[in-house]
N, C-alpha and C positions, 0 to 999 in steps of 0.2 A: 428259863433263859431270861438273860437279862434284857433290859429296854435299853436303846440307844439315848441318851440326850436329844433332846430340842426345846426349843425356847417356846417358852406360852402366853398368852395374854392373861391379865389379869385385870377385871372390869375394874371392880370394888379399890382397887392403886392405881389403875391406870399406868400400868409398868408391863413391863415384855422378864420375862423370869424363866431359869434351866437348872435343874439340880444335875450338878455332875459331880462324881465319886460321893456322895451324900450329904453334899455341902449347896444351900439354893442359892444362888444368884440374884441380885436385882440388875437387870440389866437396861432399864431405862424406857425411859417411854418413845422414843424413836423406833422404829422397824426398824429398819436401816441400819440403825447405828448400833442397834441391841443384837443384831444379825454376824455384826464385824464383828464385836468382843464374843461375842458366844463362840465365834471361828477362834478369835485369839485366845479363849480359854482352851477349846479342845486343843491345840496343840502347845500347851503348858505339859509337862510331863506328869504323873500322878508320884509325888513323893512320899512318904507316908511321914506321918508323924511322931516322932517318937520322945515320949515325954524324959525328963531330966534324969529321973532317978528306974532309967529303966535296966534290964541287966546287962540289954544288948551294947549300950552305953559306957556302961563300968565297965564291961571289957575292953571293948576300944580305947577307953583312955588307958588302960596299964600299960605302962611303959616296956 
């Protein structure tokens, strides 16, 4: 099962940090403020990425 996100301190940066969908974060050395975007990332939707020349891609463009 998976782990939830949350934001961690980090002594050795002195920065507050969350890895969500496997991507890490800097999110600042304020609590506070690194608390808000941490909120405003989780309700970003998770889009995937999908590179240029992939197949799902070339299909969608034919006309």
């Amino acid at each position: 099962m998976a782990r939830s996100p949350k934001p961690w301190y980090r002594k050795d940066r002195k920065s507050w940090f969350v890895t969500i969908h496997g991507k890490r974060h800097n999110l600042g050395n304020d609590r506070k403020l690194a608390f808000q975007q941490f909120h405003e990332l989780m309700l970003k939707p998770n889009s995937p990425q999908i590179s240029s020349n992939s197949l799902a891609l070339l299909i969608d463009s034919r006309p």
